[in-house]
DRENDO-1510 file (C-alpha; in Angstrom, 1 decimal, always signed):
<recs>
REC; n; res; u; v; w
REC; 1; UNK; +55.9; +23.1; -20.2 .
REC; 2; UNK; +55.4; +22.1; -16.6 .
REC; 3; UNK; +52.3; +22.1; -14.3 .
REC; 4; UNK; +51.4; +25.6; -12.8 .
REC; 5; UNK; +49.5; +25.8; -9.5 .
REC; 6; UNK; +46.9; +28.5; -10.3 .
REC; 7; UNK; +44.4; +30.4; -7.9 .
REC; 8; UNK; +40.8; +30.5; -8.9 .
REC; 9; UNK; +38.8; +34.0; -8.7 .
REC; 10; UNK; +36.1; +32.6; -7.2 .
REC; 11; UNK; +36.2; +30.4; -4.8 .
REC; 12; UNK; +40.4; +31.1; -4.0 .
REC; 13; UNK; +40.9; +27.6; -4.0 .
REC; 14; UNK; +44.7; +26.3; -5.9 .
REC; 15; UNK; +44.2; +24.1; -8.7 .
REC; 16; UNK; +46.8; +22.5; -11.2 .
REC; 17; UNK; +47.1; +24.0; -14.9 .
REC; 18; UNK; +48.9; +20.6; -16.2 .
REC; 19; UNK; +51.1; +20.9; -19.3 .
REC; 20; UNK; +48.8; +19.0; -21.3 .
REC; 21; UNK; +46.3; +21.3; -20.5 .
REC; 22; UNK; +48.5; +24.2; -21.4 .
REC; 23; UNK; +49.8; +22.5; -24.8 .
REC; 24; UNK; +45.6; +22.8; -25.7 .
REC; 25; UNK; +45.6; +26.1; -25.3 .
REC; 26; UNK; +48.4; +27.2; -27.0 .
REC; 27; UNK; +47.0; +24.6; -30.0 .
REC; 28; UNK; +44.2; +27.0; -29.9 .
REC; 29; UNK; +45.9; +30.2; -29.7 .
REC; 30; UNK; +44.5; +31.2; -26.1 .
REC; 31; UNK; +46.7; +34.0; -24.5 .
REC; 32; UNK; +45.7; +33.6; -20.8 .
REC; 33; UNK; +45.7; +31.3; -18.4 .
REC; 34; UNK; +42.5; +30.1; -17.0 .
REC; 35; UNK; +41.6; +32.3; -14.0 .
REC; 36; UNK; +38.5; +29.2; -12.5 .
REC; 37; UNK; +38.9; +26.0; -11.2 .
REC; 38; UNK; +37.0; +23.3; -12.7 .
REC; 39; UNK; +34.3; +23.2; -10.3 .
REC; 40; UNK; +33.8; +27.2; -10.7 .
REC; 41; UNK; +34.1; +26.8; -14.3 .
REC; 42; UNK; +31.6; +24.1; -14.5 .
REC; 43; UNK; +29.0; +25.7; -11.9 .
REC; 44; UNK; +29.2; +28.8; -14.1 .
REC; 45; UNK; +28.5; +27.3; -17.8 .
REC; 46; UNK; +25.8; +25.6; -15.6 .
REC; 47; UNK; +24.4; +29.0; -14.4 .
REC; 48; UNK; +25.1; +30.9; -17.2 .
REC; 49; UNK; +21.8; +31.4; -18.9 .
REC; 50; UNK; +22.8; +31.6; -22.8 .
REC; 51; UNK; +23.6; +27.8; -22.7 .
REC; 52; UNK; +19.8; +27.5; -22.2 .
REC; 53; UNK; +18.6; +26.1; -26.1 .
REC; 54; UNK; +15.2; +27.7; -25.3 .
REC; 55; UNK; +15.9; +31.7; -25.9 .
REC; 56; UNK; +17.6; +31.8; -23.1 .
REC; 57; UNK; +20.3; +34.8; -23.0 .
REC; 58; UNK; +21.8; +37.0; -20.1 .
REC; 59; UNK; +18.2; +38.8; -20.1 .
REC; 60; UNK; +16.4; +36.1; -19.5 .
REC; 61; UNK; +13.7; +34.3; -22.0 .
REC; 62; UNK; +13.6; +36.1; -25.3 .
REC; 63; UNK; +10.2; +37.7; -25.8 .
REC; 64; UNK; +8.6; +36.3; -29.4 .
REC; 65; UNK; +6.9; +38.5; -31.8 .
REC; 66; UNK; +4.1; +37.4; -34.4 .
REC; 67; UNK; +5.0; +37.9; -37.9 .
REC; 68; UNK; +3.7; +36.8; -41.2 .
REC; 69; UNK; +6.6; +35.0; -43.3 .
REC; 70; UNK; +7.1; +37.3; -46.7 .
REC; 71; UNK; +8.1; +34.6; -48.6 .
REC; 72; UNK; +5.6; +31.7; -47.9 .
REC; 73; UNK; +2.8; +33.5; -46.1 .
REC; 74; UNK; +3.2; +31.2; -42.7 .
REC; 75; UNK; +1.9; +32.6; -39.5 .
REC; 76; UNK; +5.9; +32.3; -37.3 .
REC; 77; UNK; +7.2; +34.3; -34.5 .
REC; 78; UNK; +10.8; +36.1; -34.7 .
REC; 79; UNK; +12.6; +37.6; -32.0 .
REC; 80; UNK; +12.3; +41.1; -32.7 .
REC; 81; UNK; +9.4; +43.4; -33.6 .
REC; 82; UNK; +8.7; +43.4; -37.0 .
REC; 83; UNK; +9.0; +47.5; -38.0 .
REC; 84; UNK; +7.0; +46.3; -41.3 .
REC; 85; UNK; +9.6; +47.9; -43.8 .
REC; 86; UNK; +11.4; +44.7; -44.8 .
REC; 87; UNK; +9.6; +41.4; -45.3 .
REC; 88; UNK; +10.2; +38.9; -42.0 .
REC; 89; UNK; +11.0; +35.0; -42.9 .
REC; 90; UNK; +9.9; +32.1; -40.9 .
REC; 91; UNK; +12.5; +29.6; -40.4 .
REC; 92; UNK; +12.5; +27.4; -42.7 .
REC; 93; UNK; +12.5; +30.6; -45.4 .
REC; 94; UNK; +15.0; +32.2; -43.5 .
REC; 95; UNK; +17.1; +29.4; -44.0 .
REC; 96; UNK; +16.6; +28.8; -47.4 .
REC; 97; UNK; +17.7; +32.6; -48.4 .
REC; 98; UNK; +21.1; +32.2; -46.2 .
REC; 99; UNK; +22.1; +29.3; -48.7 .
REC; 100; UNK; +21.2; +30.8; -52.1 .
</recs>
């Protein structure tokens, strides 16, 4: 492998896809080439709402819903409204059932 000048998609700017670069991806089984340059790339992660840890997601904030957990009784919130047919888990219970 060699380094590739590439073109990015959104600023048009050339920028080098080095051969260490391209041994990664192929390590990691990518099939194409990236199309950004690292500035793009970076300014997008950076935009890109779902990296937000608080709810964040290409909608924007995710809207809580009160719940009472069925397990423990606890007053939590859950991102979805409850329809009341199934019990609703806070998150510690929630937790607890994915590992039995």
């Amino acid at each position: 492998m060699e380094d590739r000048t590439l073109t990015c998609r959104d600023c048009g700017s050339s920028f080098v896809f080095t051969a260490g670069e391209q041994q990664f991806h192929a390590e990691r089984g990518f099939q194409n080439d990236p199309s950004r340059c690292g500035d793009c790339r970076q300014a997008r992660r950076a935009a890109n709402p779902r990296n937000d840890r608080n709810g964040g997601g290409f909608g924007g904030p995710r809207q809580m819903h009160p719940a009472v957990c069925g397990a423990c009784g606890k007053d939590t919130e859950v991102p979805f409204q409850p329809s009341g047919d199934r019990p609703v888990y806070c998150s510690d219970c929630f937790r607890d059932r994915r590992r039995a």
